[in-house]
Biopython code that builds the backbone (N, CA, C, O; Angstrom):
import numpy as np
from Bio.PDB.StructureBuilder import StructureBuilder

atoms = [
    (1, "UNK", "N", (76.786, 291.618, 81.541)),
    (1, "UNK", "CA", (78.070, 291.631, 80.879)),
    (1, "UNK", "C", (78.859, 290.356, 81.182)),
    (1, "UNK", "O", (79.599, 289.874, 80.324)),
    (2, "UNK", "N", (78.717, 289.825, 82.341)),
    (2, "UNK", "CA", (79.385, 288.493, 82.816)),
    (2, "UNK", "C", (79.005, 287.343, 82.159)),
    (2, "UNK", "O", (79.729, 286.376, 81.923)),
    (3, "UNK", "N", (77.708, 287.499, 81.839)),
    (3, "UNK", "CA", (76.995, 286.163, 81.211)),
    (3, "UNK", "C", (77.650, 286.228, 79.606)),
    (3, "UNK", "O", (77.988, 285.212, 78.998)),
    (4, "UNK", "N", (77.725, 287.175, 79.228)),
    (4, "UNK", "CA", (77.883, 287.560, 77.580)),
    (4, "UNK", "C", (79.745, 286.847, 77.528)),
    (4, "UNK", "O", (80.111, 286.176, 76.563)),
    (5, "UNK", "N", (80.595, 287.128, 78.594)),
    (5, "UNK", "CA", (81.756, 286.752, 78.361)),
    (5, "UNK", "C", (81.606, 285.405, 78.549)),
    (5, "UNK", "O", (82.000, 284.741, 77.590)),
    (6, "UNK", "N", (81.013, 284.574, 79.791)),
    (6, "UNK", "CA", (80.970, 283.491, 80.081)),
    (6, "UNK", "C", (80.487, 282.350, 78.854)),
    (6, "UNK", "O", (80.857, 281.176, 78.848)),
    (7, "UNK", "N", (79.494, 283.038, 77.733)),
    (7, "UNK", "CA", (78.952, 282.681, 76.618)),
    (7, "UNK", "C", (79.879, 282.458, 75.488)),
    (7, "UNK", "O", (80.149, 281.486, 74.782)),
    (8, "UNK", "N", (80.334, 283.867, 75.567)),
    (8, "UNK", "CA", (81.654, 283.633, 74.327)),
    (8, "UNK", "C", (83.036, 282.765, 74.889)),
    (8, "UNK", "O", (83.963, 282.406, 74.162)),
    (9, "UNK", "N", (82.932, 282.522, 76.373)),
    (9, "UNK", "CA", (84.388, 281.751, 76.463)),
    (9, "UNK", "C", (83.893, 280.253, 76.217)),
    (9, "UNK", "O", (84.742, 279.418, 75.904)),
    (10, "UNK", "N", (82.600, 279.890, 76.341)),
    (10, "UNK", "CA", (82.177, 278.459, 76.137)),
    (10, "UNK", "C", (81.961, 278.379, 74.765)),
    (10, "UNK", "O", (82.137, 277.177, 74.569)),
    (11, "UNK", "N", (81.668, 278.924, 73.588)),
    (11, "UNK", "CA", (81.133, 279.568, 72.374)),
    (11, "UNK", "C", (82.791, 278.723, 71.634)),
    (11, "UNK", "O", (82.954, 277.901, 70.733)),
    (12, "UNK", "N", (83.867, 279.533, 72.678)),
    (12, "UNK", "CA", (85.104, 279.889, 72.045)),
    (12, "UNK", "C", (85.625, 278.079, 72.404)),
    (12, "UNK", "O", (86.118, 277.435, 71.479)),
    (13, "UNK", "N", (85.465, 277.497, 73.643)),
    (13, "UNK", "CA", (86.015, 276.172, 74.275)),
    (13, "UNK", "C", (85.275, 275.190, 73.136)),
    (13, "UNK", "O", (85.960, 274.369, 72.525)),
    (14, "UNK", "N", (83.746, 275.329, 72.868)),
    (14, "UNK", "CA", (83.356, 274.517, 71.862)),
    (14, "UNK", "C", (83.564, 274.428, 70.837)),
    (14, "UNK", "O", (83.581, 273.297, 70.352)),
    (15, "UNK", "N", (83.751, 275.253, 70.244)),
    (15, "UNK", "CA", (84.644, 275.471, 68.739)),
    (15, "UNK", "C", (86.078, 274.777, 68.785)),
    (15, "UNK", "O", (86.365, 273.939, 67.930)),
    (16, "UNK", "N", (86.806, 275.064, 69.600)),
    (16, "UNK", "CA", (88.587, 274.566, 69.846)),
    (16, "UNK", "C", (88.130, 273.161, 70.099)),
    (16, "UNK", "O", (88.707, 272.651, 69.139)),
    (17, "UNK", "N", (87.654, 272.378, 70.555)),
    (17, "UNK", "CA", (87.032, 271.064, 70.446)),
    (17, "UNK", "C", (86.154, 270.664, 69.185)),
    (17, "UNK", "O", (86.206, 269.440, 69.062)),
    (18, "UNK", "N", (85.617, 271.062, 68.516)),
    (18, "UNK", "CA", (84.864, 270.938, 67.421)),
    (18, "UNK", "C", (86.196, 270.345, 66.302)),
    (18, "UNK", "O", (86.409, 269.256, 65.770)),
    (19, "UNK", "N", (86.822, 271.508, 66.291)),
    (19, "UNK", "CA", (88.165, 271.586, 64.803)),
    (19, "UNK", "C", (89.032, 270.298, 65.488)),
    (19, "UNK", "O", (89.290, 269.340, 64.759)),
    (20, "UNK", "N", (89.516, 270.294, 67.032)),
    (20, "UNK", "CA", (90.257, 269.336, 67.583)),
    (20, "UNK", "C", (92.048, 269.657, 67.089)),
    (20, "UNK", "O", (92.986, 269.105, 66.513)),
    (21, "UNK", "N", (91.710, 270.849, 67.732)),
    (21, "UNK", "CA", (93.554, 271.167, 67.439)),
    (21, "UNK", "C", (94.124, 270.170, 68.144)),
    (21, "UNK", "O", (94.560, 269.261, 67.438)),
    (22, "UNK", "N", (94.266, 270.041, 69.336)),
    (22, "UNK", "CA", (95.056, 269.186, 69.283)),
    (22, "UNK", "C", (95.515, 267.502, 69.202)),
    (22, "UNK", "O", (96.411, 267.044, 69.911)),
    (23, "UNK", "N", (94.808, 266.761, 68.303)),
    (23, "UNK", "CA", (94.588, 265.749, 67.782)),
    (23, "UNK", "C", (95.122, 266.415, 66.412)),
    (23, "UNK", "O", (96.316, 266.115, 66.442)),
    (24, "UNK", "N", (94.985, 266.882, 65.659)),
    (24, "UNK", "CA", (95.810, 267.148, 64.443)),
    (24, "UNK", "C", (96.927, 267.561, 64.683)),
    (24, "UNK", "O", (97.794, 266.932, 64.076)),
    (25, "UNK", "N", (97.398, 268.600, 65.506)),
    (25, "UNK", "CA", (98.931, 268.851, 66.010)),
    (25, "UNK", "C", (99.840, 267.754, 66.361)),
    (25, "UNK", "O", (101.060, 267.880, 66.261)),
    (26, "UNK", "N", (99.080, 266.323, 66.906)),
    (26, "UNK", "CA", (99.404, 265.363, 67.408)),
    (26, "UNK", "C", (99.890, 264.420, 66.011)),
    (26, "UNK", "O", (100.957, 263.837, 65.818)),
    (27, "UNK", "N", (98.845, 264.504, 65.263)),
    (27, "UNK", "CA", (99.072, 264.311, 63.981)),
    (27, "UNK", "C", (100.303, 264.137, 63.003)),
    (27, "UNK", "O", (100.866, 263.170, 62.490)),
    (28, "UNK", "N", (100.473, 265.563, 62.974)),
    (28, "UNK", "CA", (100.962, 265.949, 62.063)),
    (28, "UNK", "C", (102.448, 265.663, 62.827)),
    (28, "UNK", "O", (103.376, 265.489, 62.037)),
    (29, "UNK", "N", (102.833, 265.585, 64.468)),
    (29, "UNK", "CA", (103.823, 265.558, 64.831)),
    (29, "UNK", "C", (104.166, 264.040, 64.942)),
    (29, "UNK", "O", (105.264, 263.885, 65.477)),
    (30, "UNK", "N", (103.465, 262.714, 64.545)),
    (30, "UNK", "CA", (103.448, 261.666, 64.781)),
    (30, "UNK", "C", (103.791, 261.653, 63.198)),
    (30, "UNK", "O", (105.013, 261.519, 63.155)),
    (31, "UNK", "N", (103.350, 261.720, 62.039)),
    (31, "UNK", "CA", (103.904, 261.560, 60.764)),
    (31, "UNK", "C", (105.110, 262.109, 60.377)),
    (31, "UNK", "O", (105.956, 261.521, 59.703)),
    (32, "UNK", "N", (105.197, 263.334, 60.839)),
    (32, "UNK", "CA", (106.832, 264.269, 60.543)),
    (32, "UNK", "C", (107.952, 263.618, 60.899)),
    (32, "UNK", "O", (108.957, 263.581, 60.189)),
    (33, "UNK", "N", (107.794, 262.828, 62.504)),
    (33, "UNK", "CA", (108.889, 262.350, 63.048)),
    (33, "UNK", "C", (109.626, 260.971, 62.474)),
    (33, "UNK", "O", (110.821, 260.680, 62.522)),
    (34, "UNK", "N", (108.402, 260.147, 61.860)),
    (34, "UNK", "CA", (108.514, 258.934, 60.808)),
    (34, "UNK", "C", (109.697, 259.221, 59.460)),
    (34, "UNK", "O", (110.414, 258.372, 58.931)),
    (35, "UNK", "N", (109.642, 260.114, 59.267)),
    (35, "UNK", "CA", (110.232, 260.671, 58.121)),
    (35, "UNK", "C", (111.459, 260.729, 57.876)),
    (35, "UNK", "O", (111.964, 261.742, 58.358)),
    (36, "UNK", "N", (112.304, 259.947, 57.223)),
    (36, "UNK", "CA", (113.969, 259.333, 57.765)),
    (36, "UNK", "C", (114.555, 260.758, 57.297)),
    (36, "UNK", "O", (115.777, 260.606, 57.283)),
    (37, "UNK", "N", (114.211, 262.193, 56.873)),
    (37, "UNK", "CA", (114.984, 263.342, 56.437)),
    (37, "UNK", "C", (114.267, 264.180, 57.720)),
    (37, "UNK", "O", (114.089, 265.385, 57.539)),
    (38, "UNK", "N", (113.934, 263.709, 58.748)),
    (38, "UNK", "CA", (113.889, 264.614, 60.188)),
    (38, "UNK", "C", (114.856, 263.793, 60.963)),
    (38, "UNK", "O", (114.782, 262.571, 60.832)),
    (39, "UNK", "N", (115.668, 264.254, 61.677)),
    (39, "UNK", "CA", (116.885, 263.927, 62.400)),
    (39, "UNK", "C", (117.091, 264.830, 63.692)),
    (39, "UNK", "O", (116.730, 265.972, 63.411)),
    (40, "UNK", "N", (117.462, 264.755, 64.782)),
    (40, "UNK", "CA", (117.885, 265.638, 65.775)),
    (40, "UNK", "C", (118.410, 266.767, 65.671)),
    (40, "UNK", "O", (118.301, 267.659, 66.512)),
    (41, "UNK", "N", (119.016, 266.834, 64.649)),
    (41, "UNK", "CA", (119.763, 268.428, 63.902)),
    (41, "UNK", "C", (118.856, 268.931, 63.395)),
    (41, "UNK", "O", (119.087, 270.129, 63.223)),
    (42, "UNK", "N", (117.504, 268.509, 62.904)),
    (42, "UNK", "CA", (116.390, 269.796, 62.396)),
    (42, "UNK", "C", (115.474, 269.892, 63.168)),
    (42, "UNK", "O", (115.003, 269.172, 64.048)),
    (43, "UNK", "N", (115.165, 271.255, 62.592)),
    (43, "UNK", "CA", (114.079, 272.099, 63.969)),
    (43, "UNK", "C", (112.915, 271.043, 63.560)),
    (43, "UNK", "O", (111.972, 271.142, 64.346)),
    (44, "UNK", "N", (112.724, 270.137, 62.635)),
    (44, "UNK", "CA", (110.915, 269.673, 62.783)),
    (44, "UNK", "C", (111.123, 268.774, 63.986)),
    (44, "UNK", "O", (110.196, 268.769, 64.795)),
    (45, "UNK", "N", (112.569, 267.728, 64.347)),
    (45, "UNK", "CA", (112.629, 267.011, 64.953)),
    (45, "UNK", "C", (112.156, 267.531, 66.832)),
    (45, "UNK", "O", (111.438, 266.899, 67.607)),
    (46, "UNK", "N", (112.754, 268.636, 67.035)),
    (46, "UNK", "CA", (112.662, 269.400, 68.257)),
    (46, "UNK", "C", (111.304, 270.105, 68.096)),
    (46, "UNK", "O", (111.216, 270.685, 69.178)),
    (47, "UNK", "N", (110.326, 270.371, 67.487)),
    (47, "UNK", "CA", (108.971, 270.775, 67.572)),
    (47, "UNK", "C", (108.323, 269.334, 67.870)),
    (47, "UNK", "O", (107.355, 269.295, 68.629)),
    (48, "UNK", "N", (108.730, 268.362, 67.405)),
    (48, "UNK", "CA", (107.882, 267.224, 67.419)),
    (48, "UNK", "C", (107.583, 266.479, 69.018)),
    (48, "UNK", "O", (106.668, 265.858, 69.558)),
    (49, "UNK", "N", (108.823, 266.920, 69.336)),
    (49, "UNK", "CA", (109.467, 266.367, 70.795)),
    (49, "UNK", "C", (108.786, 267.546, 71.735)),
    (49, "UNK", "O", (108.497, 267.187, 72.876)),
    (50, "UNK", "N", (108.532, 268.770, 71.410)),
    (50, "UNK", "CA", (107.851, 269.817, 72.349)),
    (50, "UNK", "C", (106.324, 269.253, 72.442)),
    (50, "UNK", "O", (105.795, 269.041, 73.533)),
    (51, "UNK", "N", (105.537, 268.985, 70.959)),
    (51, "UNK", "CA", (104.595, 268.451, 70.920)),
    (51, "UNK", "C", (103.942, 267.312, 71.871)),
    (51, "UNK", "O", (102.927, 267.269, 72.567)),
    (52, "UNK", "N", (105.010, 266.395, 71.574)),
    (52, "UNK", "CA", (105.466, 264.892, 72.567)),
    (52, "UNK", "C", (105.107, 265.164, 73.750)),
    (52, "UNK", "O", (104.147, 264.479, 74.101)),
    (53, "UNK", "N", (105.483, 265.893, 74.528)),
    (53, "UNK", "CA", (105.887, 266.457, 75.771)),
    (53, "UNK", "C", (104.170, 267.031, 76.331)),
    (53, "UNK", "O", (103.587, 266.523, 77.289)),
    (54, "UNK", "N", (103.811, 267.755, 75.789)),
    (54, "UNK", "CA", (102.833, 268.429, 75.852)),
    (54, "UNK", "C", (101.441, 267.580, 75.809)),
    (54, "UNK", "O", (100.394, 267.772, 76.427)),
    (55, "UNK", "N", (101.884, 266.319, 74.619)),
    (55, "UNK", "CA", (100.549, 265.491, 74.984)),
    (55, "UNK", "C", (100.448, 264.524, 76.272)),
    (55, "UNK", "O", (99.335, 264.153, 76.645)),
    (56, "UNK", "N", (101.764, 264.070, 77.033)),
    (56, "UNK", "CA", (101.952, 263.561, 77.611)),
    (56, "UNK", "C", (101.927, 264.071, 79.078)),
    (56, "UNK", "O", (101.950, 263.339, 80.067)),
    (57, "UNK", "N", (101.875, 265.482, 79.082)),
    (57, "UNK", "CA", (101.800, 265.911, 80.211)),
    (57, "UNK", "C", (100.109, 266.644, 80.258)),
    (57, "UNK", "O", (99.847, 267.146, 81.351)),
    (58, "UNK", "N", (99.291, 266.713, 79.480)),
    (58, "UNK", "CA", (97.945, 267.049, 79.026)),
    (58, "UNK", "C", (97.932, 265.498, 79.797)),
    (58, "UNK", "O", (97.370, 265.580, 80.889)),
    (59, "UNK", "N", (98.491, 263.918, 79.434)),
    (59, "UNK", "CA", (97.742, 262.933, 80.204)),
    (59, "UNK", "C", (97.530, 262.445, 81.365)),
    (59, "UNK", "O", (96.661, 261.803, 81.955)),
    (60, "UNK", "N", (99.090, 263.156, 81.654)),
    (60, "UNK", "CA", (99.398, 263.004, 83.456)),
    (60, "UNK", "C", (98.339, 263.571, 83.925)),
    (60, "UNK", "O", (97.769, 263.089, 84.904)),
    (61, "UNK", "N", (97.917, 264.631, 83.344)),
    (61, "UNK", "CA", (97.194, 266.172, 84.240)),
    (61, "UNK", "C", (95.687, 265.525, 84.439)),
    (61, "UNK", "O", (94.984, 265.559, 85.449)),
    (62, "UNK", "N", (95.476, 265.061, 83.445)),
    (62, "UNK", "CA", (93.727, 264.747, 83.015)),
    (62, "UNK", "C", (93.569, 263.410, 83.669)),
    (62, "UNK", "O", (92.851, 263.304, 84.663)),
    (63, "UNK", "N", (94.392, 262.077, 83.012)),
    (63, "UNK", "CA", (94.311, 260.790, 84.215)),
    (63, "UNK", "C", (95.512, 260.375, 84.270)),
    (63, "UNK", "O", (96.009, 259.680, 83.384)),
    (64, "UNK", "N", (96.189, 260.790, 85.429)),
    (64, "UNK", "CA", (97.331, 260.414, 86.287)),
    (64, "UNK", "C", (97.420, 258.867, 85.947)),
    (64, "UNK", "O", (98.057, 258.341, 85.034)),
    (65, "UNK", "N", (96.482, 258.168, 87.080)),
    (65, "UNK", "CA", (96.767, 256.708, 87.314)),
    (65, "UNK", "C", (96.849, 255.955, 86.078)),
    (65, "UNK", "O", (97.787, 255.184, 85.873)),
    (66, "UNK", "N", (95.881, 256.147, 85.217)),
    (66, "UNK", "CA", (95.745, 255.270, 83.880)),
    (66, "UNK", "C", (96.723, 255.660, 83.398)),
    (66, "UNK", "O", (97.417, 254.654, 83.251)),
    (67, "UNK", "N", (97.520, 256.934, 82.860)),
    (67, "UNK", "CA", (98.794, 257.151, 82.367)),
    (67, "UNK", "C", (100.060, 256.418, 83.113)),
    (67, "UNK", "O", (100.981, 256.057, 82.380)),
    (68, "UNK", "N", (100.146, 256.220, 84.255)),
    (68, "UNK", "CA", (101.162, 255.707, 84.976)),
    (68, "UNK", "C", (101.379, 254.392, 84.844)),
    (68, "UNK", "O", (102.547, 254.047, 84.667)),
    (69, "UNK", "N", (100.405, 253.437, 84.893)),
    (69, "UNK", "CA", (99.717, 252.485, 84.640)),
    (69, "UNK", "C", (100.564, 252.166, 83.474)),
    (69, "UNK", "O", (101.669, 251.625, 83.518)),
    (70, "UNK", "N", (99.858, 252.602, 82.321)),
    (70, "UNK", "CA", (100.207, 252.394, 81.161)),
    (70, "UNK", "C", (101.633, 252.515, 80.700)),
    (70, "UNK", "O", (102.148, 251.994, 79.711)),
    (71, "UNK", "N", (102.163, 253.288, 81.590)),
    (71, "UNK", "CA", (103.222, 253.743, 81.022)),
    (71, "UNK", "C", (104.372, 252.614, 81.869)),
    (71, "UNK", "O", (104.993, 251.814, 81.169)),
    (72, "UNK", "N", (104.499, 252.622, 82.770)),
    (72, "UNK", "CA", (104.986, 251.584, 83.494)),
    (72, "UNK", "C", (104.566, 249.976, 82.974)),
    (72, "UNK", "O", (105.375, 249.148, 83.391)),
    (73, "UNK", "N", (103.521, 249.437, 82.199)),
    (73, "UNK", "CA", (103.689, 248.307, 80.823)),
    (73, "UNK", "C", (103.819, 248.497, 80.077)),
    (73, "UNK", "O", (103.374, 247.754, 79.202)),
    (74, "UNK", "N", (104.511, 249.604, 79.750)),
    (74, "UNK", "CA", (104.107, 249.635, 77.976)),
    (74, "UNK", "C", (105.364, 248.548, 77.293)),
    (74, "UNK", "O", (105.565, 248.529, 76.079)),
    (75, "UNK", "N", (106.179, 247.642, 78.299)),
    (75, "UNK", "CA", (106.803, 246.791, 77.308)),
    (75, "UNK", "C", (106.525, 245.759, 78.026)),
    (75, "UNK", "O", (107.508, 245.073, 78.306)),
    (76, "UNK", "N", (105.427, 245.369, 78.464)),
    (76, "UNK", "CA", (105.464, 244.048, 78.926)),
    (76, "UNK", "C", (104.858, 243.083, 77.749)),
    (76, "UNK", "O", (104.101, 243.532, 76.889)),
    (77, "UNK", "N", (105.217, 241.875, 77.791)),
    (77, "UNK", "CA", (105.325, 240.886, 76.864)),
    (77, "UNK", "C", (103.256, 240.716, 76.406)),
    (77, "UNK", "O", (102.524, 240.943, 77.369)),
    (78, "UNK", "N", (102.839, 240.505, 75.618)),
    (78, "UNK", "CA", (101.500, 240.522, 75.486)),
    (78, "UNK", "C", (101.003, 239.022, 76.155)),
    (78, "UNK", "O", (101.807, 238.094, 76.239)),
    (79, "UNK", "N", (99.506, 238.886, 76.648)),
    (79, "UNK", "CA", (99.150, 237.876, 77.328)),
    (79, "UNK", "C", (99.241, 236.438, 76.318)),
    (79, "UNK", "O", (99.060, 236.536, 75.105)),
    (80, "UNK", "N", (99.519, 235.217, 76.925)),
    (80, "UNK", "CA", (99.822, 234.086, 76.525)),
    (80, "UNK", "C", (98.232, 233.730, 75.504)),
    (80, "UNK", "O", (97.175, 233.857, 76.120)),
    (81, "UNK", "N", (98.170, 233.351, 74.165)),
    (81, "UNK", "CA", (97.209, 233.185, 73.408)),
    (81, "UNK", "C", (96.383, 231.420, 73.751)),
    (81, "UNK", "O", (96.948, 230.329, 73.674)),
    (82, "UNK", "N", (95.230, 231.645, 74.045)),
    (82, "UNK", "CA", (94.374, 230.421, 74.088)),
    (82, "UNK", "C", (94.512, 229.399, 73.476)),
    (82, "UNK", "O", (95.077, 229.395, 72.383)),
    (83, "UNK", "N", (94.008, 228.255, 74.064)),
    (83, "UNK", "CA", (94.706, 227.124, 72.908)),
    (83, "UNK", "C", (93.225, 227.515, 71.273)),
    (83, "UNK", "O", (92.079, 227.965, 71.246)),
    (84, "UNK", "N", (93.997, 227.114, 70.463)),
    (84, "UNK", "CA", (93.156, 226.801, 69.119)),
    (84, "UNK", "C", (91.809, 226.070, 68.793)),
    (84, "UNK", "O", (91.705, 224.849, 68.904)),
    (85, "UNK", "N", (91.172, 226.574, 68.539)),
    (85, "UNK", "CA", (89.832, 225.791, 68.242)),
    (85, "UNK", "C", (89.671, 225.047, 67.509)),
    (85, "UNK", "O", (90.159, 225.321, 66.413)),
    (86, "UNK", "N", (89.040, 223.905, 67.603)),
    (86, "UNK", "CA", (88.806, 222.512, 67.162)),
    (86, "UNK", "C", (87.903, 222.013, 66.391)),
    (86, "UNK", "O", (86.959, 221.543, 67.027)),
    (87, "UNK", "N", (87.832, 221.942, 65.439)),
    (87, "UNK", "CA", (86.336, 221.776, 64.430)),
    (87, "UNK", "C", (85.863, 220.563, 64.287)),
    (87, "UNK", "O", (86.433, 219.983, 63.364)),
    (88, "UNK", "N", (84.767, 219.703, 65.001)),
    (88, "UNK", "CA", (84.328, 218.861, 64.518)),
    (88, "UNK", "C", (83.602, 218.492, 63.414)),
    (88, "UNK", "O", (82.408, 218.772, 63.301)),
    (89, "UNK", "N", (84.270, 217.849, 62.541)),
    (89, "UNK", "CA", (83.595, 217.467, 61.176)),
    (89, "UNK", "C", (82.715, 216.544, 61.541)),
    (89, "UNK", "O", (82.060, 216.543, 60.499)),
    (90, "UNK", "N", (82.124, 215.652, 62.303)),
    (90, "UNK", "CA", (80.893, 214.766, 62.980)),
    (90, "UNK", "C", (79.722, 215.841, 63.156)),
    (90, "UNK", "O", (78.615, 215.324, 63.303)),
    (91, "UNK", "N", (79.742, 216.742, 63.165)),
    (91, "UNK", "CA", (78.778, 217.837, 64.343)),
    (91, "UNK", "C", (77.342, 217.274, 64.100)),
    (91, "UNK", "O", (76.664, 217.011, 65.094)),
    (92, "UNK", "N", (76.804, 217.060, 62.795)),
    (92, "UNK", "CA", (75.701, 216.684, 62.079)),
    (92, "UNK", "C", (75.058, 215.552, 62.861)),
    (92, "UNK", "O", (73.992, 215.417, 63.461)),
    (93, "UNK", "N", (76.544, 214.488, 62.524)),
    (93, "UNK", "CA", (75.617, 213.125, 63.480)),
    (93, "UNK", "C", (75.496, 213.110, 64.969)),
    (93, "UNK", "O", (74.770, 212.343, 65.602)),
    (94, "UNK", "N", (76.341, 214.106, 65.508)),
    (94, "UNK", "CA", (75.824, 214.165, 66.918)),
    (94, "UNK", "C", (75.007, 215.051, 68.087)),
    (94, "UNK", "O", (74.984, 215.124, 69.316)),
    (95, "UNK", "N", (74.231, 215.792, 66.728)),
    (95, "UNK", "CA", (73.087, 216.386, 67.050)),
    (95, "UNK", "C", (72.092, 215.501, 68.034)),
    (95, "UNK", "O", (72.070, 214.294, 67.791)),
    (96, "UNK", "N", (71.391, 215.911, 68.958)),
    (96, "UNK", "CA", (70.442, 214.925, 69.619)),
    (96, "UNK", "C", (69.155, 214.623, 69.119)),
    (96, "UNK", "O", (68.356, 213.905, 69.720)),
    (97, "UNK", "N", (68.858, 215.384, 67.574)),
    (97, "UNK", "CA", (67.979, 214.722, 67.239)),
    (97, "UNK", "C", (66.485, 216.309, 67.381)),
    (97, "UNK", "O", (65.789, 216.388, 66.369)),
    (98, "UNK", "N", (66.221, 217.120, 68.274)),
    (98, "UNK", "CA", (65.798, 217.984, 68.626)),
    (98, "UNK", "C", (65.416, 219.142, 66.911)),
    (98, "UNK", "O", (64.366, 219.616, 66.475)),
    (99, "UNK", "N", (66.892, 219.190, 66.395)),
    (99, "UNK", "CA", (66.554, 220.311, 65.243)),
    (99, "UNK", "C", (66.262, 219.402, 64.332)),
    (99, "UNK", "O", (65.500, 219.819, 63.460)),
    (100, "UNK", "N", (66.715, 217.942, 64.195)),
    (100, "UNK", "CA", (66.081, 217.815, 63.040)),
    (100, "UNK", "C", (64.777, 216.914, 63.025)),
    (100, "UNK", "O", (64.633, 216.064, 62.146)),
    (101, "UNK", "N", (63.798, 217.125, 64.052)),
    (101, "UNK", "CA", (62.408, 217.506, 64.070)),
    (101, "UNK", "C", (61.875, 218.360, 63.048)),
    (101, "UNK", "O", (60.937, 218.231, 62.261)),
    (102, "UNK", "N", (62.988, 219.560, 63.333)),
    (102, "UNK", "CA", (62.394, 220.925, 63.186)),
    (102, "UNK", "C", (62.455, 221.192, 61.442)),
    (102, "UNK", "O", (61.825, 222.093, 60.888)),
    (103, "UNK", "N", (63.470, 220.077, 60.638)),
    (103, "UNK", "CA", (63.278, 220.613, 59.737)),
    (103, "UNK", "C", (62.341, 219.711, 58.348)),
    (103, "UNK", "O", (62.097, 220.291, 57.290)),
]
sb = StructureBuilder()
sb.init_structure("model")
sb.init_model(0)
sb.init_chain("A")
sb.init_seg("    ")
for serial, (resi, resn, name, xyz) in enumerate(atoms, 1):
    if name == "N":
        sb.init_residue(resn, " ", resi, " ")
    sb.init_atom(name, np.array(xyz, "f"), 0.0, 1.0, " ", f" {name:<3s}", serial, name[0])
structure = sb.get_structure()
């Protein structure tokens, strides 16, 4: 009898991961809130924010450090961009001679 429940509660955990409730709940609460006719005075605005809450504390729970991490940069300035790459229009004549053996 133990095995038969233990079956249907994994049966039941794989399925709720399969559909991915909550990635669509996440969803649907990330598009609603965009929506300039949701405002703090309507209930979608305060479901969205329960939602909020709930994914964010699902991240603390699951990885602490990487959430903390992240969350503590999330406005730091992005890294300084490499200098630009340089195209030599010569490239041809200063081949050493090697490929065009080859052709």
């Amino acid at each position: 009898m133990l095995w038969l429940i233990a079956a249907a509660l994994l049966a039941a955990g794989y399925a709720l991961g399969r559909i991915r409730t909550s990635t669509r709940v996440f969803d649907w609460a990330s598009d609603t809130i965009d929506r300039p006719e949701v405002t703090r005075r309507t209930v979608r605005w305060w479901l969205c924010q329960v939602v909020f809450a709930v994914v964010v504390a699902r991240l603390f729970i699951t990885a602490p450090r990487r959430t903390a991490r992240q969350w503590r940069h999330r406005h730091d300035p992005p890294p300084p961009l490499g200098t630009a790459l340089l195209f030599d229009t010569d490239w041809a004549g200063k081949r050493d001679g090697k490929e065009a053996d080859r052709a």
